[in-house]
DOVEX-135451 format. One record per atom (N, C-alpha, C): x, y, z; chain; residue in three letters. Coordinates in steps of 0.05 Angstrom, whole numbers, plus 32768, in hexadecimal, padded with zeros to 4 digits. Atoms other than C-alpha are relative to their C-alpha. Layout:
BEGIN
SITE    px    py    pz  chain  res
SITE     X     Y     Z      A  ALA
...
REM end
This chain:
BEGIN
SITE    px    py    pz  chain  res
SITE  800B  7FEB  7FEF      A  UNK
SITE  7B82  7CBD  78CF      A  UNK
SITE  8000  7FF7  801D      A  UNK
SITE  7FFC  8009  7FE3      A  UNK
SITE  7B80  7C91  7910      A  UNK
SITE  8016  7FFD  800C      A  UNK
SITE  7FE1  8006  7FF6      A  UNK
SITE  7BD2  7C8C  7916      A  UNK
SITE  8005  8025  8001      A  UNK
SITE  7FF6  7FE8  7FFE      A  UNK
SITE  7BCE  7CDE  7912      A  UNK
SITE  7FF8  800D  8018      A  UNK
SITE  8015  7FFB  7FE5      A  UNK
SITE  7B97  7CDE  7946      A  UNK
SITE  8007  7FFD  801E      A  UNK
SITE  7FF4  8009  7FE2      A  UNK
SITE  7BBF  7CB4  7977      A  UNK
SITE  801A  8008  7FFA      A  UNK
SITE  7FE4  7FF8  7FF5      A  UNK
SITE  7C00  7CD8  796B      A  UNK
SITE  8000  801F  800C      A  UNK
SITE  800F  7FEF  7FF5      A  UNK
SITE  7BD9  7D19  7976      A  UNK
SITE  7FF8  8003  801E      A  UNK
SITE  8001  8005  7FE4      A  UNK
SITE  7BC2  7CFB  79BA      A  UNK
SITE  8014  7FFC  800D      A  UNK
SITE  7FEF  8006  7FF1      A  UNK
SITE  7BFA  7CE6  79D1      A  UNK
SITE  8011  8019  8006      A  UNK
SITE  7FF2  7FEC  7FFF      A  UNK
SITE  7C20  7D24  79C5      A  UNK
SITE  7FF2  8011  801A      A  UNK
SITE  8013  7FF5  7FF2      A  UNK
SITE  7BE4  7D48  79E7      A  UNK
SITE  8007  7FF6  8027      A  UNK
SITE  8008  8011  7FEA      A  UNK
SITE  7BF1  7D1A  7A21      A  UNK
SITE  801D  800C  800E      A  UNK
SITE  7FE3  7FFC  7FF1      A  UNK
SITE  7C41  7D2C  7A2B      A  UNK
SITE  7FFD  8018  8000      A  UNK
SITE  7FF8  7FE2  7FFA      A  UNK
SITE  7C35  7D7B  7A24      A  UNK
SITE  7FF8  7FFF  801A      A  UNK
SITE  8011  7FFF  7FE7      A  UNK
SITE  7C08  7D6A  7A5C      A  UNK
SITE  8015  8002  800F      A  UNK
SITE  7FF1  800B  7FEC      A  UNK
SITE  7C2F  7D4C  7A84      A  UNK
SITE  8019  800E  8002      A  UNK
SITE  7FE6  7FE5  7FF4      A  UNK
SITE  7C70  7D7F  7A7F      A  UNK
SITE  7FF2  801B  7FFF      A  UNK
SITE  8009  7FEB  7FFA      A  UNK
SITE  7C40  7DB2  7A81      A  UNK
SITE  7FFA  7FFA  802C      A  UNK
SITE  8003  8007  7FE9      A  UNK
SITE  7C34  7D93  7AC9      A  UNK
SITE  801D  7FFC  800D      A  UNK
SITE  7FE9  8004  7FEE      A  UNK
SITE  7C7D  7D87  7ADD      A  UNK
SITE  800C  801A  7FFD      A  UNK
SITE  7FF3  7FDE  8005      A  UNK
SITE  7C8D  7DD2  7AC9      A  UNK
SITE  7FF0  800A  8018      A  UNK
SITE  8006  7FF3  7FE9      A  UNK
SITE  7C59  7DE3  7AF7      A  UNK
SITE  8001  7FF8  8017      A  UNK
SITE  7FF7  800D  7FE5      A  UNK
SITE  7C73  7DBD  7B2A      A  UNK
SITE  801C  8008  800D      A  UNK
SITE  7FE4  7FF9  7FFB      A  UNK
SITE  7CB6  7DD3  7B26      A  UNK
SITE  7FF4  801E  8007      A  UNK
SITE  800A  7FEB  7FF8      A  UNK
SITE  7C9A  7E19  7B25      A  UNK
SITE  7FF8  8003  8021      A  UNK
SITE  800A  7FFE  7FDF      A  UNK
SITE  7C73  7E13  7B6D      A  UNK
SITE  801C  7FFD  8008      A  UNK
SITE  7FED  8009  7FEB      A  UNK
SITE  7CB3  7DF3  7B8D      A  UNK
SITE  8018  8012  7FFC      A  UNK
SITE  7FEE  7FE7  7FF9      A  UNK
SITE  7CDC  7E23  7B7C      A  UNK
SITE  7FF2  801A  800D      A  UNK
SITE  7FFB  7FE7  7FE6      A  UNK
SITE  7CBB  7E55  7B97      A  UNK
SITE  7FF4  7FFC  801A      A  UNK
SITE  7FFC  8009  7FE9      A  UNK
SITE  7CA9  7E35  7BD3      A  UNK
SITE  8015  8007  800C      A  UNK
SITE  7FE5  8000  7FF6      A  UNK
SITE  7CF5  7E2F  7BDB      A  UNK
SITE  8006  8021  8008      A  UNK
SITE  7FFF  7FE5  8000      A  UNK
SITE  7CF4  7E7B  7BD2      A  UNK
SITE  7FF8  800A  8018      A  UNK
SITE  8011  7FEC  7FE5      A  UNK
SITE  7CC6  7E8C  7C03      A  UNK
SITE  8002  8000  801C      A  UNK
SITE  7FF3  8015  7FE6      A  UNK
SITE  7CF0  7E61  7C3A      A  UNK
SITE  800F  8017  8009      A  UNK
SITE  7FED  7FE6  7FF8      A  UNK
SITE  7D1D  7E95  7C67      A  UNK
SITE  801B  7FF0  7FFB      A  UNK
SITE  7FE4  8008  7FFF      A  UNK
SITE  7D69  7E89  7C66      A  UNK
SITE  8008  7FF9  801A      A  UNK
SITE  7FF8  800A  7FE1      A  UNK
SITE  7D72  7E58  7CA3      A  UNK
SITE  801A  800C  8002      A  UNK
SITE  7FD7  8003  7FF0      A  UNK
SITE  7DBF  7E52  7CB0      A  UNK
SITE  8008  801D  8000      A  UNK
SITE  7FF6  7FE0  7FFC      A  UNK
SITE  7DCD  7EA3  7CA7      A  UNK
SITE  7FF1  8008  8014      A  UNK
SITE  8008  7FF9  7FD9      A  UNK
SITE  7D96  7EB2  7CE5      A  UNK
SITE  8007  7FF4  800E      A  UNK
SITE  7FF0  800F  7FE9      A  UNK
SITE  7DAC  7E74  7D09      A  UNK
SITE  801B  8002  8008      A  UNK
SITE  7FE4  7FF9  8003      A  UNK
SITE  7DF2  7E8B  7CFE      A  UNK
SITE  8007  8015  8015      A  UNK
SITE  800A  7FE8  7FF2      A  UNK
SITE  7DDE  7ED1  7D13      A  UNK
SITE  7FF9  7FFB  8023      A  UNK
SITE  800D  7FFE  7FE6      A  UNK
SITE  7DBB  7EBC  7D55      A  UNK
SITE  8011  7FF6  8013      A  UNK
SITE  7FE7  800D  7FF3      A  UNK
SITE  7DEF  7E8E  7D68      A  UNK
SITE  8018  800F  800B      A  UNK
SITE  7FEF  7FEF  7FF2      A  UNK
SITE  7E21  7EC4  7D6A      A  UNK
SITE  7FFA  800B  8013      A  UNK
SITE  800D  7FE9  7FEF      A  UNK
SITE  7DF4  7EF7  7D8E      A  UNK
SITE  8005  7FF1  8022      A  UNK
SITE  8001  8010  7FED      A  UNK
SITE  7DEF  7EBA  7DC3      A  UNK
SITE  801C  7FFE  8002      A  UNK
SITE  7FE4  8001  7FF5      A  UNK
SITE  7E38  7EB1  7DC8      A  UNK
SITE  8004  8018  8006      A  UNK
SITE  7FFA  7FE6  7FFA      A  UNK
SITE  7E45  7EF1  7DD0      A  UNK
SITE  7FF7  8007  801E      A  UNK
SITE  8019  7FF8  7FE1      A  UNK
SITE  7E0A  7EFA  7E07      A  UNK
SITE  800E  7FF3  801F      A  UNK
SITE  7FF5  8018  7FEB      A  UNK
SITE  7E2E  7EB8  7E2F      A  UNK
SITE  8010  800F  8008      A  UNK
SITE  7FDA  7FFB  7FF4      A  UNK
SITE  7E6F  7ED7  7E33      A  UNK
SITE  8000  800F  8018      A  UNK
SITE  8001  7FEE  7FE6      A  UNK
SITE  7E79  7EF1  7E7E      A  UNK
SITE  800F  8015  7FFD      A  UNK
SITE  7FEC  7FDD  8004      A  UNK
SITE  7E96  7F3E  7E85      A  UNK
SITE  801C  7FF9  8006      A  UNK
SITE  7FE7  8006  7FFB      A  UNK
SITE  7ED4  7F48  7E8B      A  UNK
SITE  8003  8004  8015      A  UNK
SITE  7FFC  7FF6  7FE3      A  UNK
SITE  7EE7  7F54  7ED1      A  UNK
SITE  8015  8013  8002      A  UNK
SITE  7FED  7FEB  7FF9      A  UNK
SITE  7F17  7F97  7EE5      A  UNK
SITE  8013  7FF6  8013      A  UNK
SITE  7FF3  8008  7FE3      A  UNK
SITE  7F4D  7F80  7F0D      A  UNK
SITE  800A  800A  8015      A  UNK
SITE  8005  7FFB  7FE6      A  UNK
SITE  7F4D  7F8E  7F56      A  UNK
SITE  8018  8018  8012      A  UNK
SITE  7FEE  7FF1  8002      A  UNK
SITE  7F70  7FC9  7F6B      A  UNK
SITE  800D  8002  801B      A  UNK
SITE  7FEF  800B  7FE3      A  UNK
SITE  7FB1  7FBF  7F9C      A  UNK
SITE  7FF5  800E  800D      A  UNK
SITE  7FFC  7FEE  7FEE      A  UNK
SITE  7FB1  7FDB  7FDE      A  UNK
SITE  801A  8001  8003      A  UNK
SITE  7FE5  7FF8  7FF9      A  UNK
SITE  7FEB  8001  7FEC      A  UNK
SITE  8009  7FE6  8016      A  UNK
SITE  7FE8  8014  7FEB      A  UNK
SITE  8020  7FD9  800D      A  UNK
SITE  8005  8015  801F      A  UNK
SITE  7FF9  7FF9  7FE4      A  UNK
SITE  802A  7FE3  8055      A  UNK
SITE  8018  8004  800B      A  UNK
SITE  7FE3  7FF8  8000      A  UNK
SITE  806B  800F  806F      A  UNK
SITE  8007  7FEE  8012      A  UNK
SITE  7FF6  8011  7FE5      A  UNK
SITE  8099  7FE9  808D      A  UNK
SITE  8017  800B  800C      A  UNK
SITE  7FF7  7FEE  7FE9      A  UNK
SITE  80BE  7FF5  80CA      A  UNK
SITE  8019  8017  7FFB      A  UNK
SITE  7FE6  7FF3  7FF9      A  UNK
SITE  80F6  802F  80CE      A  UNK
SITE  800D  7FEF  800B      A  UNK
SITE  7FEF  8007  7FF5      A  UNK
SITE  813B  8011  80D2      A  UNK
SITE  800A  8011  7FFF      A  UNK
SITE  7FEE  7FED  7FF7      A  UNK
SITE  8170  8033  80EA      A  UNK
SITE  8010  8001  7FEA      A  UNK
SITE  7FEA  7FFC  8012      A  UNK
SITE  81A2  8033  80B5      A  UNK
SITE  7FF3  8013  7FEA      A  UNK
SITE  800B  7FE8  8016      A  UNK
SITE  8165  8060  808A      A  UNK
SITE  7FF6  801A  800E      A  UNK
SITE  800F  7FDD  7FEB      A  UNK
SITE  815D  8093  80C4      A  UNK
SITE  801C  8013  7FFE      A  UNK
SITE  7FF8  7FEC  7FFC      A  UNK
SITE  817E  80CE  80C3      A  UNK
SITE  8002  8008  8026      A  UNK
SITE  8008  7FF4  7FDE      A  UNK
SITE  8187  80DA  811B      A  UNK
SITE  8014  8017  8000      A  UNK
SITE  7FF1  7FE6  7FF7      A  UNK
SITE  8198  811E  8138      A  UNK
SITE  7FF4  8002  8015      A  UNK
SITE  800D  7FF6  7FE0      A  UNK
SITE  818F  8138  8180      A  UNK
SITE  8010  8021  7FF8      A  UNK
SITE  7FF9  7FF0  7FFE      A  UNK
SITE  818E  8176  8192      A  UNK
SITE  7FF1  8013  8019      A  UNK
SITE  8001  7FFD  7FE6      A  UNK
SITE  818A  81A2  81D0      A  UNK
SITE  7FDE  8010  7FFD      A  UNK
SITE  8018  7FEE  8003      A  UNK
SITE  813D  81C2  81DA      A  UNK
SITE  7FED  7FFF  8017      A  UNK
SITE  8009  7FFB  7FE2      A  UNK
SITE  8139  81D4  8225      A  UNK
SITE  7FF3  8019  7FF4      A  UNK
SITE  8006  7FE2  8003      A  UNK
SITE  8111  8210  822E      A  UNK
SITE  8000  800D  8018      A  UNK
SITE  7FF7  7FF2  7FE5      A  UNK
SITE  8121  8241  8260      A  UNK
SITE  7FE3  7FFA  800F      A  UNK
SITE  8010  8003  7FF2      A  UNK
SITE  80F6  823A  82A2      A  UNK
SITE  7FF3  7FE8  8007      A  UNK
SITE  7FFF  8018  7FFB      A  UNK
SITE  80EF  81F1  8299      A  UNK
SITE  8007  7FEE  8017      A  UNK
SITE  7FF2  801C  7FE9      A  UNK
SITE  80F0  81C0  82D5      A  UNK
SITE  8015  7FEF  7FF9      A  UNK
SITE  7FFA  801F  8011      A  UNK
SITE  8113  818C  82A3      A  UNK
SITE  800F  8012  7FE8      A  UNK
SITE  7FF3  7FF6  8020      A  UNK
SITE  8143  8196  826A      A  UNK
SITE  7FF7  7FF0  7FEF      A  UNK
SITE  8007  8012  8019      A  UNK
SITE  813C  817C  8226      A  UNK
SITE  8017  7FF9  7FE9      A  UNK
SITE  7FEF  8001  801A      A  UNK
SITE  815D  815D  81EB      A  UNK
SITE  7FEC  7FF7  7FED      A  UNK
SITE  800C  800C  8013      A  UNK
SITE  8133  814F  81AD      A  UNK
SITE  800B  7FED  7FEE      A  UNK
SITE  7FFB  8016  8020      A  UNK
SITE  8145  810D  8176      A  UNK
SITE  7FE8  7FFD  7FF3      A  UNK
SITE  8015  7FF9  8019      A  UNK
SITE  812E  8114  8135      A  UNK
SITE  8006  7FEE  7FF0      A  UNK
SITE  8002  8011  801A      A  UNK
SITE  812A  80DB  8104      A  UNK
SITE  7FF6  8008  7FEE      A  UNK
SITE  8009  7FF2  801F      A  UNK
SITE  8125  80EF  80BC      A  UNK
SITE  800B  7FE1  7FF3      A  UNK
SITE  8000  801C  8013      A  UNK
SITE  8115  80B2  808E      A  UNK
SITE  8009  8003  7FDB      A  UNK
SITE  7FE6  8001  800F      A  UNK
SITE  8150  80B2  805D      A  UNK
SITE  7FF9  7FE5  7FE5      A  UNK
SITE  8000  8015  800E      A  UNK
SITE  813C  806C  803B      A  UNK
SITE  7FF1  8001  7FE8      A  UNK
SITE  800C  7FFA  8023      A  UNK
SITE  811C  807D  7FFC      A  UNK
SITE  7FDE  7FF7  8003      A  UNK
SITE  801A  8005  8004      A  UNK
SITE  80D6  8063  8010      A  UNK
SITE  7FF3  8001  801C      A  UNK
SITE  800F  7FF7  7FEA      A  UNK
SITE  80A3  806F  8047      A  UNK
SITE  8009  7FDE  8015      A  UNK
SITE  7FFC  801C  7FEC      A  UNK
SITE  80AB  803F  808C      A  UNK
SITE  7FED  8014  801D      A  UNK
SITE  800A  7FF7  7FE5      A  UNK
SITE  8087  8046  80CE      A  UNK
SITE  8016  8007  8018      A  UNK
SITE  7FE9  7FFE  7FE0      A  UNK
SITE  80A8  8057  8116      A  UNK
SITE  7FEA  8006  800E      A  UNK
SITE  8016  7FF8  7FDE      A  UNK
SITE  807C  8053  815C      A  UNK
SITE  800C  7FFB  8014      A  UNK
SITE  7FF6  8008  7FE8      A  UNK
SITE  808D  8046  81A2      A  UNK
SITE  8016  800B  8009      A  UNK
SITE  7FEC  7FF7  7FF1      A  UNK
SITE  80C7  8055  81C3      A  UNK
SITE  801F  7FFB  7FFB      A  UNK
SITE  7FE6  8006  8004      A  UNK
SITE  810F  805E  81AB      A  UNK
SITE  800F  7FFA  8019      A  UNK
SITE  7FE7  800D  7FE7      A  UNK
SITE  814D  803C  81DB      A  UNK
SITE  8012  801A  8003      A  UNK
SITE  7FE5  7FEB  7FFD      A  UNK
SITE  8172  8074  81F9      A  UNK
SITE  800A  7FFB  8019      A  UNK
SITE  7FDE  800A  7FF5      A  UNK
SITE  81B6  8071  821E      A  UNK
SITE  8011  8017  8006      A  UNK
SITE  7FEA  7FF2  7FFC      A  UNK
SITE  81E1  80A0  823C      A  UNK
SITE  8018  7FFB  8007      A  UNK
SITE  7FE7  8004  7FFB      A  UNK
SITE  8229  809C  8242      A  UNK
SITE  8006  8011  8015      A  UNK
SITE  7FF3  7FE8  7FE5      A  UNK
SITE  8247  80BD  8282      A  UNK
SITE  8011  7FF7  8009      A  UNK
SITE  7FE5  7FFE  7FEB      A  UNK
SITE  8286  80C3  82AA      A  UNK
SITE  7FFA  7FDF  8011      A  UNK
SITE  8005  8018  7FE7      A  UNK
SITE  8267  8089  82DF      A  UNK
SITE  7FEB  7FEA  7FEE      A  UNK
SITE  8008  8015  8010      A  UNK
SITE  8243  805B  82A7      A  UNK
SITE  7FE7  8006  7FF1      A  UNK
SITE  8016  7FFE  8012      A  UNK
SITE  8208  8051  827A      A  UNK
SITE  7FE8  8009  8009      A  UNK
SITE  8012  7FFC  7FF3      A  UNK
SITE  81CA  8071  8294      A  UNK
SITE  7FEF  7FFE  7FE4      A  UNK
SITE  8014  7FFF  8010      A  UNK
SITE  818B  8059  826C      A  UNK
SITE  7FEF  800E  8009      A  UNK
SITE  8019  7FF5  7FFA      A  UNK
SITE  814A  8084  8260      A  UNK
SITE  7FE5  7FF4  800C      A  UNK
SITE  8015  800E  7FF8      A  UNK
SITE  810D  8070  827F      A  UNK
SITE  7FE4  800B  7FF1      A  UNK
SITE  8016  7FF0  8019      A  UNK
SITE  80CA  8071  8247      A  UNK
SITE  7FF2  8009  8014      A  UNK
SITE  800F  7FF8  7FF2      A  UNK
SITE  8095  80A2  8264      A  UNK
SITE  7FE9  7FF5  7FFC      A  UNK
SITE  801D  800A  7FF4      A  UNK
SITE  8049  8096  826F      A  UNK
SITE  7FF8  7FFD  7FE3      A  UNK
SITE  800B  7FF7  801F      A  UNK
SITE  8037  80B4  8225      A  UNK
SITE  7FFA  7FE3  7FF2      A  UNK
SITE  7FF9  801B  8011      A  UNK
SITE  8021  8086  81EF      A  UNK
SITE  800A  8004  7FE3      A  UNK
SITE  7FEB  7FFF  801A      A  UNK
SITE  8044  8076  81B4      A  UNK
SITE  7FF5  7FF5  7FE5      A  UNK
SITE  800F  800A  801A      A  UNK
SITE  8016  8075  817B      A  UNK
SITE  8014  7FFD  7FE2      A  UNK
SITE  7FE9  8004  801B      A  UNK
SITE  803B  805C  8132      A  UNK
SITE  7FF6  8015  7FE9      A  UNK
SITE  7FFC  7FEB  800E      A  UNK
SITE  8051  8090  8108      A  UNK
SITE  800A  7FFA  7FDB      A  UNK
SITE  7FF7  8007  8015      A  UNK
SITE  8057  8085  80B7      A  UNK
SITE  801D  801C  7FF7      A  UNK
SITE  7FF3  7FE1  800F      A  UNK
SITE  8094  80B4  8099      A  UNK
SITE  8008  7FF2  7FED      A  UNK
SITE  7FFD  8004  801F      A  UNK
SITE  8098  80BB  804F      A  UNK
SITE  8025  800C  7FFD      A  UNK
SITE  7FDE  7FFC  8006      A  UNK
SITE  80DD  80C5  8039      A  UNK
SITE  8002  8020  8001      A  UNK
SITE  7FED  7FE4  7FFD      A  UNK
SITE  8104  8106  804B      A  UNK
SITE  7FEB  8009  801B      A  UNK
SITE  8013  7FF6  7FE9      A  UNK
SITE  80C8  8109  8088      A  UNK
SITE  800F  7FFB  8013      A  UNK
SITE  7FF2  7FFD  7FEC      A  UNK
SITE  80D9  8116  80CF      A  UNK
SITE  7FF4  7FFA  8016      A  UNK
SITE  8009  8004  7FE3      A  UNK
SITE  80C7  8105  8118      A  UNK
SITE  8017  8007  8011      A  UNK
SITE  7FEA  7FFD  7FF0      A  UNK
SITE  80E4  8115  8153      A  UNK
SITE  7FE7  7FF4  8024      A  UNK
SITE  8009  8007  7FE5      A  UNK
SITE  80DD  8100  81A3      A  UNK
SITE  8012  8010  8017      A  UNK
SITE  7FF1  7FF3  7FEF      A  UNK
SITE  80FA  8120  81DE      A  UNK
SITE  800D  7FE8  801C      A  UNK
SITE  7FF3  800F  7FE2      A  UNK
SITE  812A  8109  821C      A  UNK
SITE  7FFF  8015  8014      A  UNK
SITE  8004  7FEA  7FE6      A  UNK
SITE  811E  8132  8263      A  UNK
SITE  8015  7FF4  8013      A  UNK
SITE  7FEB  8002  7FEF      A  UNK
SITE  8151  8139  8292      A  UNK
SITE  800B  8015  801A      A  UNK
SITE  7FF9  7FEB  7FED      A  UNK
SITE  815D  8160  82CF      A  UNK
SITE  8019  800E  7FF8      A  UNK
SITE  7FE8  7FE6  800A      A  UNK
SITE  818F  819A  82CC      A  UNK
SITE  800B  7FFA  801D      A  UNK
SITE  7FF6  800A  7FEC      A  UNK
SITE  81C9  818B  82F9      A  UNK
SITE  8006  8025  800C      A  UNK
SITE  8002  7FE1  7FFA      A  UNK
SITE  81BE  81CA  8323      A  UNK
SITE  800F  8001  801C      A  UNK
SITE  7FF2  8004  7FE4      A  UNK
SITE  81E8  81AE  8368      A  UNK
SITE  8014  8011  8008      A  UNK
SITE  7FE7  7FFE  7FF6      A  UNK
SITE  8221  81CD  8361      A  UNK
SITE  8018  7FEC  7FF4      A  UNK
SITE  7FE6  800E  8005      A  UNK
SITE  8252  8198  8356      A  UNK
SITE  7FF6  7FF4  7FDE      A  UNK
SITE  7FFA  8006  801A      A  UNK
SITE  826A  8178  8317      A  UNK
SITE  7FE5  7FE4  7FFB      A  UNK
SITE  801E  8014  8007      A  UNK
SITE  822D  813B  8315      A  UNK
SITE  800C  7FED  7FF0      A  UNK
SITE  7FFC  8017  800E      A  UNK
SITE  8231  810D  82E4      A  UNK
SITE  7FFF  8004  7FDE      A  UNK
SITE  7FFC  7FFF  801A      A  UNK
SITE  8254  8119  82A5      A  UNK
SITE  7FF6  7FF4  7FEA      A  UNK
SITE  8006  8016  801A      A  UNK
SITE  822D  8105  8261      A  UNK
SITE  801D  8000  7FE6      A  UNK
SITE  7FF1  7FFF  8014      A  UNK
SITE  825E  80F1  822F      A  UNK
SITE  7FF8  7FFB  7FDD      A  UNK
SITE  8000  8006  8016      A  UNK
SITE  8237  80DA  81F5      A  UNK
SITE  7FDB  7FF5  8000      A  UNK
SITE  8016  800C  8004      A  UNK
SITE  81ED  80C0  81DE      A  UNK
SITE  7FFA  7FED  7FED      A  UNK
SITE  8001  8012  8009      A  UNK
SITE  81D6  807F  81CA      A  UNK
SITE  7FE2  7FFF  7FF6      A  UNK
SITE  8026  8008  8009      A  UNK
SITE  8189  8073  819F      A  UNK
SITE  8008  7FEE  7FED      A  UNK
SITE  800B  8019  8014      A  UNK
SITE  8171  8036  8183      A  UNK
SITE  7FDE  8007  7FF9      A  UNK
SITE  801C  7FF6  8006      A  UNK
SITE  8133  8042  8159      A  UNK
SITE  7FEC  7FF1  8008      A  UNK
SITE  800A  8016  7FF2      A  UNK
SITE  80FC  801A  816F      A  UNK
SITE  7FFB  7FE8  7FF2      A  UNK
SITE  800D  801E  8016      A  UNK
SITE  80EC  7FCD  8158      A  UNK
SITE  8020  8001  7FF9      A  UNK
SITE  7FEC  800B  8010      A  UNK
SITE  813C  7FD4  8146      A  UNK
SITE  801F  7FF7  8018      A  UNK
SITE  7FF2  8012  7FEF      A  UNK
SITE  817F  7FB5  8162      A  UNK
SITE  8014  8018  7FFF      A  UNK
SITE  7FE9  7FF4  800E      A  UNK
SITE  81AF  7FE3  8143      A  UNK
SITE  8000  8023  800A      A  UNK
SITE  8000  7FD8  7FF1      A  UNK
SITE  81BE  802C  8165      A  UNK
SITE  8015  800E  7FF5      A  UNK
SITE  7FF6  7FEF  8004      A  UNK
SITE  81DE  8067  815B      A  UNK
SITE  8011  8011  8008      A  UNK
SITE  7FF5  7FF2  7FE5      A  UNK
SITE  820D  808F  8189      A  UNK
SITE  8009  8021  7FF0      A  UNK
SITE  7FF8  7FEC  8015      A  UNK
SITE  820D  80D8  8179      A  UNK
SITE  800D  8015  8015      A  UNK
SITE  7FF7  7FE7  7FE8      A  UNK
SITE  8223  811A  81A6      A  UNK
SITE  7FED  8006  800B      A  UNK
SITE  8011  7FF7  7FF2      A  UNK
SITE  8200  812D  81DF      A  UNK
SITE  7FFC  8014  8001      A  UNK
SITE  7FF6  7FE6  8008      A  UNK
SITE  81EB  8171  81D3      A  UNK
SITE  7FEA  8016  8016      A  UNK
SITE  800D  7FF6  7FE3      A  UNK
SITE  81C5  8182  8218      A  UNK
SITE  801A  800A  8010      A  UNK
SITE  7FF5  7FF6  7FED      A  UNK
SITE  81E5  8193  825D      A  UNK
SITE  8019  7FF2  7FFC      A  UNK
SITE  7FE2  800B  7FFD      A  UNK
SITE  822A  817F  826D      A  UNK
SITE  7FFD  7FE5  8011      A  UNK
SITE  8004  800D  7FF2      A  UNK
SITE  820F  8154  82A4      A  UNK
SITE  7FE2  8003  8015      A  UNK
SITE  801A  8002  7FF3      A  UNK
SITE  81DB  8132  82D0      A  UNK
SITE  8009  8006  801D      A  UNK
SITE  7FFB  7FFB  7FDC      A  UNK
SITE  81D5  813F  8323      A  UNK
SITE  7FFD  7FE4  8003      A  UNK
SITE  8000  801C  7FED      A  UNK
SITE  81EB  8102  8347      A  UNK
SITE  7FE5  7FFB  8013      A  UNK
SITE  801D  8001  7FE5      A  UNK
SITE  81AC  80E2  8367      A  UNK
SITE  800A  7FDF  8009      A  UNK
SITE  800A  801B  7FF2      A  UNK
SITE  81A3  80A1  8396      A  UNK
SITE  7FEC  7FFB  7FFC      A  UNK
SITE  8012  8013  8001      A  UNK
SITE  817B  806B  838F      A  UNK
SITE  7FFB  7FEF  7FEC      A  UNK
SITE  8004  800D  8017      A  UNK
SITE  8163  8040  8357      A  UNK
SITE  7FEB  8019  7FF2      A  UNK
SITE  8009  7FEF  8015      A  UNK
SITE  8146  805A  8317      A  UNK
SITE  800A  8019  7FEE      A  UNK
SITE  7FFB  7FEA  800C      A  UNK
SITE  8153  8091  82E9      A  UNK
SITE  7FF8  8013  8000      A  UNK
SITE  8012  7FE2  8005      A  UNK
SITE  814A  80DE  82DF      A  UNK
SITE  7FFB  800A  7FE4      A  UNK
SITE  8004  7FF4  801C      A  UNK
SITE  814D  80D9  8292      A  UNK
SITE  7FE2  7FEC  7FFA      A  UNK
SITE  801A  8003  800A      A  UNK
SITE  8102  80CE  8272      A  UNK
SITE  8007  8001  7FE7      A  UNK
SITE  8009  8004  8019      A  UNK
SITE  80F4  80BA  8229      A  UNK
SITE  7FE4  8005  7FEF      A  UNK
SITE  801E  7FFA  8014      A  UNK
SITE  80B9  80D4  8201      A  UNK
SITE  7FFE  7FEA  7FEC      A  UNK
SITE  8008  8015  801B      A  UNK
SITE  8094  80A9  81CA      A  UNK
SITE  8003  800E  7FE6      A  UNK
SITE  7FF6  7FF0  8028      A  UNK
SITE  80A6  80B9  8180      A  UNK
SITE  7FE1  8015  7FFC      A  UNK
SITE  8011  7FE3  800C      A  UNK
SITE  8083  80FA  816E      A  UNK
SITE  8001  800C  8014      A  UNK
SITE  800B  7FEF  7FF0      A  UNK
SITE  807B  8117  81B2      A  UNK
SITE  8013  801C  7FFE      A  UNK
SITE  7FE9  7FDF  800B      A  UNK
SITE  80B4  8155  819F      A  UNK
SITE  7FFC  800B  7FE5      A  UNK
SITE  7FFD  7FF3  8014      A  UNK
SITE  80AA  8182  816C      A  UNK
SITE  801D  7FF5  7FEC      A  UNK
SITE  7FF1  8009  800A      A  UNK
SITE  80D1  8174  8131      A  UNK
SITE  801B  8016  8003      A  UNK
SITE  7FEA  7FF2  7FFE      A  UNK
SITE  8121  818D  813F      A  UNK
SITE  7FF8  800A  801D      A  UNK
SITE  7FF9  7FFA  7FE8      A  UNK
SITE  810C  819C  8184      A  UNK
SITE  7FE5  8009  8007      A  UNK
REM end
């Protein structure tokens, strides 16, 4: 009866004791349970923060048009043409540059003009006016005028044979028909009687 007593106890002694490691396992699991899921919010937050860092994108900076450049002669279109008007002190001839070159260019100041005559080259002299710069878009037009007394003497004066314009800022001229008077009045002294206007001052064609 005393070997049943102490196998009785003893038994008594190990339910104990896995009755105590069951309930130990029990708590710690759900401890574990009741823990949040680190690494999926730290995951989470981390992105949000990369995301937040990242600087905008920036729009990139919008050209300014390019600036025309000058009318050359070889994209002008030149024409003269006669546009005295009766009662006038002064005759006239109007040149008209028409910008031919497929893309816009400026012109200001004062074109080179040249007459051809019987007794030699008589240059124009620019007038007072000023010569503000003019943009023309392709197939656009300007024009300037030349003044010239009317040979009203009597005698034959001074035959023009032909007209010379260089556009301005360029080297390269043009020689086209003179399509004014026949001739200037012989004068003495120094200087000229032909005057030059600044680009624009003539209506366009005259």
């Amino acid at each position: 009866m005393r070997v049943n007593k102490l196998t009785i106890a003893a038994l008594a002694v190990v339910a104990g004791l896995s009755l105590t490691a069951c309930q130990n396992d029990d708590e710690a699991a759900a401890v574990d349970q009741s823990k949040p899921s680190v690494s999926s919010t730290e995951g989470s937050d981390d992105s949000a923060q990369g995301e937040a860092k990242e600087p905008a994108a920036k729009e990139p900076a919008a050209k300014e048009p390019a600036a025309a450049g000058k009318c050359r002669t070889d994209e002008l279109d030149i024409k003269a043409q006669d546009s005295t008007i009766d009662g006038d002190e002064l005759s006239t001839v109007a040149v008209t540059f028409t910008n031919g070159g497929g893309h816009d260019c400026s012109v200001g100041g004062f074109a080179g003009v040249d007459l051809k005559t019987n007794a030699g080259t008589v240059s124009a002299e620019r007038s007072g006016e000023q010569a503000p710069a003019t943009v023309l878009k392709d197939g656009e037009s300007v024009s300037f005028y030349i003044s010239y007394p009317a040979n009203d003497t009597g005698g034959s004066g001074v035959r023009i044979t032909g007209l010379v314009v260089t556009p301005p800022d360029e080297t390269k001229s043009v020689t086209l028909d003179w399509p004014g008077a026949a001739s200037l009045p012989v004068t003495e002294g120094p200087g000229t009687p032909v005057k030059v206007g600044p680009i624009g001052s003539a209506g366009q064609g005259g």
